[in-house]
C-alpha positions as CSV (number, residue, x, y, z in Angstrom):
1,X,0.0,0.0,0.0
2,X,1.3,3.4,-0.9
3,X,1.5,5.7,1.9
4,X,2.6,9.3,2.2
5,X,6.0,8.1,3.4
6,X,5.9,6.4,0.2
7,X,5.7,9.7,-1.7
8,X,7.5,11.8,0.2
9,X,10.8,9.0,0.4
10,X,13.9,10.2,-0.9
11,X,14.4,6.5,-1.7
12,X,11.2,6.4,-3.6
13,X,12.3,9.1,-5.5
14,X,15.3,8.1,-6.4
15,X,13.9,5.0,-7.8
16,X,11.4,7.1,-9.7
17,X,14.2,8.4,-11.7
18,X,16.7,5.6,-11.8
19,X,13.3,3.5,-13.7
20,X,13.1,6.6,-15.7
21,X,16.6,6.8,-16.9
22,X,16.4,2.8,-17.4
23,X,13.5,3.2,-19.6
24,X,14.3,6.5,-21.7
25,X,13.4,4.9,-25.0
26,X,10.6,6.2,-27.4
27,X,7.7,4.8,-28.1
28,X,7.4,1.9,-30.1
29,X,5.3,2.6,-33.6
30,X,4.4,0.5,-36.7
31,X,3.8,4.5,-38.2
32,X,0.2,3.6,-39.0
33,X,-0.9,5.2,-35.4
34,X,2.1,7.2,-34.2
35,X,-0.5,9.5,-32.8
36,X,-2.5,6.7,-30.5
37,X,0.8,5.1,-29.5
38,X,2.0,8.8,-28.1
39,X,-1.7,9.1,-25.7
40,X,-1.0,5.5,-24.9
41,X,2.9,6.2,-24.0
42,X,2.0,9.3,-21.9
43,X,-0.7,7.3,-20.1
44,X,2.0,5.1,-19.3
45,X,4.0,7.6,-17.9
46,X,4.9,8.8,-14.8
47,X,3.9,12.5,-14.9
48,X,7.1,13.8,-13.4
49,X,9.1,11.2,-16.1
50,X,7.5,12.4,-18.3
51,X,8.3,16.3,-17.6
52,X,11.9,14.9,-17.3
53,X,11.7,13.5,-21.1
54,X,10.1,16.7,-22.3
55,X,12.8,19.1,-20.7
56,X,15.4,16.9,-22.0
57,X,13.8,17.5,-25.9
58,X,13.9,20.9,-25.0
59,X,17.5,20.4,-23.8
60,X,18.7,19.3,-27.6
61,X,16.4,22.0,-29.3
62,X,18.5,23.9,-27.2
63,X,21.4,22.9,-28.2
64,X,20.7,22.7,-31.6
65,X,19.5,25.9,-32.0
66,X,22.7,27.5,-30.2
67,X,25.0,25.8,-32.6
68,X,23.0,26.6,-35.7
69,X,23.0,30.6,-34.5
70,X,26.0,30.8,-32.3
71,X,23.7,32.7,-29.7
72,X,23.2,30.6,-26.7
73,X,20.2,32.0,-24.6
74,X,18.1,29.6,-26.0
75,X,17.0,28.5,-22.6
76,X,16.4,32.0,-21.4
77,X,13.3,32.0,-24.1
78,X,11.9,28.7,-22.4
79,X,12.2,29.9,-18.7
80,X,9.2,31.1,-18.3
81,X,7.6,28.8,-20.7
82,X,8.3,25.4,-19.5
83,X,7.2,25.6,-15.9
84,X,3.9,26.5,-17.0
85,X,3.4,23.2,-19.4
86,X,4.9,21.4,-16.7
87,X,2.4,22.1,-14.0
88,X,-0.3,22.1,-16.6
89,X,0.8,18.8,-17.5
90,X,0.1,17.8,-13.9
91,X,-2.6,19.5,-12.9
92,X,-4.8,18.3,-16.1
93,X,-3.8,14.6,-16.1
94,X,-6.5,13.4,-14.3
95,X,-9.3,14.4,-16.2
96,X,-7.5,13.0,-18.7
97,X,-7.6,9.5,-18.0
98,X,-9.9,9.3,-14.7
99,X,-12.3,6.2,-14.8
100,X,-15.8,7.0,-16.0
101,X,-17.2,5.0,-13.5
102,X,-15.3,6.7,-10.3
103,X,-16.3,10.1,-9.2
104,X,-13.5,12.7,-9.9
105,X,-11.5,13.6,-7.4
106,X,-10.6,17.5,-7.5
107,X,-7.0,18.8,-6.6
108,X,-7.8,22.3,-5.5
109,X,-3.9,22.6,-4.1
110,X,-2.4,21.4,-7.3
111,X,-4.7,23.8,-9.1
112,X,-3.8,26.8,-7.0
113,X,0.0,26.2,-7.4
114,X,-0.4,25.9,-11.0
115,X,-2.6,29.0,-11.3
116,X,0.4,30.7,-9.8
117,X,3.2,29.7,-12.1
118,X,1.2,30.4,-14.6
119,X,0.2,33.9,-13.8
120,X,4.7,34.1,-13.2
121,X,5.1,32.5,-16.1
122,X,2.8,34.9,-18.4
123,X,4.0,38.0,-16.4
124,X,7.7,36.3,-17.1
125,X,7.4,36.1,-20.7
126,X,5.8,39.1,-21.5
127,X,8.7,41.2,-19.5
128,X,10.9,38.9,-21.5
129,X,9.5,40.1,-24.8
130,X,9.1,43.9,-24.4
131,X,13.3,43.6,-23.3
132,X,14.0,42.1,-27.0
133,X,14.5,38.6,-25.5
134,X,12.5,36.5,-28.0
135,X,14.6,37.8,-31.1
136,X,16.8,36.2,-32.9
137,X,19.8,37.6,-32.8
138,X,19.3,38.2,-28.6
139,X,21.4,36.7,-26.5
140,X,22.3,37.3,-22.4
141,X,25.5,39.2,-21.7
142,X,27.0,37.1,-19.6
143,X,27.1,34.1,-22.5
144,X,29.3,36.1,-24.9
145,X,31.9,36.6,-21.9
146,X,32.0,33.5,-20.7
147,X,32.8,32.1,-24.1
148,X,35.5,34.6,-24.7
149,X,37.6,33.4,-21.6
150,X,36.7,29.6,-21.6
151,X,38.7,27.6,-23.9
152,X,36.9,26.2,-27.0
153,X,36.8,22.5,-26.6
154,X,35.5,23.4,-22.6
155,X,33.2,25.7,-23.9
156,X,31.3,23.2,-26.2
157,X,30.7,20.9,-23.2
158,X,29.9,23.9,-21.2
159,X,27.0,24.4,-23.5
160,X,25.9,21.0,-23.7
161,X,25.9,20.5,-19.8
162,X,25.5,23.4,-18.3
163,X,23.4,25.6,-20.4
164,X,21.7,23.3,-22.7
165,X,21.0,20.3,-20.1
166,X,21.1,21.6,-16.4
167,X,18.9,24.3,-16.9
168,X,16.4,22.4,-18.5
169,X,16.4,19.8,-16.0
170,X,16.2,22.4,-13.5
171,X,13.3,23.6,-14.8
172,X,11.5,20.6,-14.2
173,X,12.8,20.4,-10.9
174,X,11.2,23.6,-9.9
175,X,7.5,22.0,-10.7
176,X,9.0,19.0,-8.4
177,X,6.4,20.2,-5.9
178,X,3.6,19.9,-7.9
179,X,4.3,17.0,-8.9
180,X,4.7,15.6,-5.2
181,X,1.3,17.5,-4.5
182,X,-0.4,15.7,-7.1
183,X,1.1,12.2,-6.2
184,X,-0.1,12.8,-2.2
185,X,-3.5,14.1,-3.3
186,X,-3.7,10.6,-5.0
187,X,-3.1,8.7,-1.8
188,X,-4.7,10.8,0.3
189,X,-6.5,14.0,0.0
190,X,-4.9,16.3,2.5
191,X,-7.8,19.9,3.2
192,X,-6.1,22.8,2.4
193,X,-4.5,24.3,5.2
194,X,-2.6,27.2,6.8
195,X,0.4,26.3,4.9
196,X,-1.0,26.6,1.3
197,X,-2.2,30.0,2.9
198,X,1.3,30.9,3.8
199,X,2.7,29.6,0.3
200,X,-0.2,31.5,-1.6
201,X,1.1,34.8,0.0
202,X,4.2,34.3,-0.2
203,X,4.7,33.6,-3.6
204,X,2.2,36.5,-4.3
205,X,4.8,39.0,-2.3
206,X,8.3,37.0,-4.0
207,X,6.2,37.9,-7.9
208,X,4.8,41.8,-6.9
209,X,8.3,42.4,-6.0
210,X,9.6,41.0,-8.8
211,X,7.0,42.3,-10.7
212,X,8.0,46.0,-9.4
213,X,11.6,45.8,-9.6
214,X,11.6,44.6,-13.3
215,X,9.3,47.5,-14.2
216,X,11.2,50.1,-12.6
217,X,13.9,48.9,-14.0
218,X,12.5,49.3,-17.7
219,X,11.5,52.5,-17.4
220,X,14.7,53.6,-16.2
221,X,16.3,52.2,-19.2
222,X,13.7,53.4,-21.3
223,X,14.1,56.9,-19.9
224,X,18.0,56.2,-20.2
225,X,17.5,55.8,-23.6
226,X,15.7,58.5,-24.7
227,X,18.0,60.6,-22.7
228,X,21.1,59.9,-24.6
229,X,18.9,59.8,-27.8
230,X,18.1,63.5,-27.5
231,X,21.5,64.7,-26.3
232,X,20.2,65.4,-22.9
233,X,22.7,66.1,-20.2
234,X,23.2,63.0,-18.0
235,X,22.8,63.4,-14.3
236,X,22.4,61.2,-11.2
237,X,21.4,57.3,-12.1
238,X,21.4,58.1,-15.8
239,X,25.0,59.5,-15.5
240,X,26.1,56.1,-13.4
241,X,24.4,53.8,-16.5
242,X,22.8,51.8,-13.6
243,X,19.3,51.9,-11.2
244,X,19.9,53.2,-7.5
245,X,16.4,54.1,-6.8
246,X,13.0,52.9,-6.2
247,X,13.4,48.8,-4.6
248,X,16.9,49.3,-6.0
249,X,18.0,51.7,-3.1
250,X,17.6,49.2,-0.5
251,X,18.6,46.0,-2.9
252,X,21.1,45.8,-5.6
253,X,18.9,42.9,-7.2
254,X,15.1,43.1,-5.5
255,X,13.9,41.2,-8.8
256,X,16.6,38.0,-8.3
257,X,15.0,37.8,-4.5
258,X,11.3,37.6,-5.6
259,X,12.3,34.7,-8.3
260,X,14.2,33.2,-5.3
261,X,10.9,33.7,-3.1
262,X,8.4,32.8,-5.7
263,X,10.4,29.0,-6.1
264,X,10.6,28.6,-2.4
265,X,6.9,29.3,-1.8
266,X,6.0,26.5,-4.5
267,X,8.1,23.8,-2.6
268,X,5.8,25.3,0.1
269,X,3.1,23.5,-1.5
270,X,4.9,19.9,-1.0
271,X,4.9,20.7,2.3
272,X,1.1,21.5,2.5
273,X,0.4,18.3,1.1
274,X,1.2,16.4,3.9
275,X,0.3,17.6,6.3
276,X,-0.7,17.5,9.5
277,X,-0.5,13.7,8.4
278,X,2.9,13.6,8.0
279,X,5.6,16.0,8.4
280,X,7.0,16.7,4.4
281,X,9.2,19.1,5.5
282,X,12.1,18.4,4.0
283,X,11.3,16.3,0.9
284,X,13.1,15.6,-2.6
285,X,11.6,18.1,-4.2
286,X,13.9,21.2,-2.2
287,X,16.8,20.3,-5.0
288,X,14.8,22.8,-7.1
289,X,14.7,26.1,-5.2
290,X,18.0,25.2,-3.2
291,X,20.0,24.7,-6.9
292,X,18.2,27.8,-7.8
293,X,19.7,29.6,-4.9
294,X,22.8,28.6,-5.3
295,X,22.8,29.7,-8.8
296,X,21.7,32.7,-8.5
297,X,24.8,33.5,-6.1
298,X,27.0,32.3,-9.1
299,X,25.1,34.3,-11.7
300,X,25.1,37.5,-9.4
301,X,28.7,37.2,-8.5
302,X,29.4,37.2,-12.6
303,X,26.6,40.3,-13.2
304,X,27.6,42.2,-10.5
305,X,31.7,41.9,-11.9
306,X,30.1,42.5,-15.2
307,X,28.9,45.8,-14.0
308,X,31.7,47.5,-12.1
309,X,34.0,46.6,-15.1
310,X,31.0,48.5,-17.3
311,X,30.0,51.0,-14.9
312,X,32.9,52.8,-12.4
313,X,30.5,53.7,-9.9
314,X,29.0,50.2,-9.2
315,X,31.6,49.5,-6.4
316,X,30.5,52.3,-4.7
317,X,26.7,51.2,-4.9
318,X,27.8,47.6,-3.6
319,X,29.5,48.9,-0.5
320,X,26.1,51.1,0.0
321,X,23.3,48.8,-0.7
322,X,22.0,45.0,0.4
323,X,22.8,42.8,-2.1
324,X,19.5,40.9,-2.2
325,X,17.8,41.3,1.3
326,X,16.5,44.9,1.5
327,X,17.9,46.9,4.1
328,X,17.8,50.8,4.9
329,X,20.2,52.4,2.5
330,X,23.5,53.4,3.1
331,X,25.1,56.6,2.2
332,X,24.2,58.2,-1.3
333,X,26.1,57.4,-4.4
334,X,25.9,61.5,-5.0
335,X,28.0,61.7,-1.8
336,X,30.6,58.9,-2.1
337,X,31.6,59.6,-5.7
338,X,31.8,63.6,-4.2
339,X,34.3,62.0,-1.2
340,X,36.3,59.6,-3.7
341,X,36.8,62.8,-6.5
């Protein structure tokens, strides 16, 4: 009998994926009904397994497309993207293929959760798209950089490991909690309870920050640009090249925390499934948000460099501002760069 221990065992899990690696193939076809044999391999599935083949398709479109265009934030296009058909995924499967004859059970905790990532997601992907990020010839910053100091031969498995691969999978290990969710609702329908509550408002706080920061942000670059367009005379943050007001006087990267809090919350949501039953707590599906975390401590150590090689004035901002908790601000920039002249 499958229990909530069941679900929530980091042994289970583990053997979740190992019988998902051992049985990676495609589906067999005699190309007469490629279609029905596609329902009939997803029906199959295991939801999460599943997920893990999609993200690993999208892993080699990925790749493909980066070696075809030499631009390699192919993933960055997805990000917002494939959470959403993730949690979908899950959160639809049973009406799918529920038994006529058994009255459906609803999954008003897996709903919510999905709901949320994909109001992020759509928020997400249209920021993405007003910044220029679903063109072409687009790429992150930090890519062309890398590639220019990492040797050749490194840099090709770089792409296929790292960017291509990891970040897919990490996508997919972000819905982790969903999935989890979904699997306990199956065993045993758990009432919505004060955690969901506290998940639910907290990933609403982690996305209107986010939200925020990323749209003070644009209009400052906006505003930026029309500055320099009309020959205007440069003063204060414009001068710098870089945001010091707003959330950004009390954070150097407000935005980075709310993605951090918004991931977090969901794993929230594994939590909420077990309980008061059983105490989820800590359960396989933290290796999302905590990899997350730790990446973005990579990725801001490299942005932040980035920026006080681009922009003189940065180092001063880092010595007066929180890097991503916010905290009362420091001394101005207008007054350190006046002391440092």
């Amino acid at each position: 009998m499958v229990t909530l221990a069941n679900v929530f065992s980091w042994e289970s899990f583990g053997k979740l994926l190992l019988n998902g690696y051992n049985n990676l193939s495609l589906p067999n076809s005699d190309n007469t009904s490629l279609l029905l044999d596609l329902v009939i391999f997803h029906a199959a599935s295991d939801p999460f397994i599943f997920a893990v083949r999609m993200s690993l398709l999208f892993a080699f479109i990925c790749w493909f497309q980066s070696m075809a265009t030499g631009k390699y934030s192919w993933v960055d296009k997805i990000w917002s993207i494939a959470p959403m058909i993730y949690t979908i995924h899950y959160s639809t499967r049973n009406i799918l293929y529920w038994p006529k004859d058994e009255p459906y059970v609803h999954m008003p905790r897996v709903y919510i959760a999905t709901l949320l990532i994909v109001v992020w997601g759509v928020r997400l992907t249209y920021n993405f798209y007003r910044k220029g990020g679903y063109g072409m010839d687009s790429e992150d910053y930090r890519w062309p950089f890398l590639g220019s100091i990492i040797p050749s031969i490194l840099w090709l498995f770089f792409n296929i490991i790292f960017i291509s691969l990891f970040q897919n999978l990490l996508l997919v290990a972000l819905t982790a909690p969903v999935y989890l969710a979904w699997k306990a609702c199956i065993v045993e329908m758990t009432p919505l309870n004060w955690v969901d509550a506290v998940a639910t408002l907290l990933f609403i706080g982690g996305l209107t920050l986010e939200t925020i920061a990323d749209n003070q942000q644009w209009e400052f670059q906006e505003s930026k640009k029309k500055a320099i367009a009309n020959k205007e005379n440069l003063i204060g943050d414009y001068k710098r090249g870089f945001l010091t007001q707003g959330l950004f006087k009390y954070s150097r990267h407000p935005n980075f925390l709310g993605e951090m809090i918004i991931w977090v919350s969901v794993y929230l949501f594994s939590i909420a499934a077990g309980y008061p039953t059983y105490d989820s707590s800590i359960n396989p599906s933290i290796v999302g948000p905590a990899v997350l975390i730790l990446l973005f401590q990579f990725s801001t150590f490299l942005t932040e460099y980035l920026s006080s090689q681009k922009y003189p004035a940065y180092k001063l901002y880092k010595k007066t501002t929180s890097r991503f908790i916010p905290l009362p601000a420091g001394t101005s920039l207008d007054e350190l760069e006046k002391k440092s002249q």
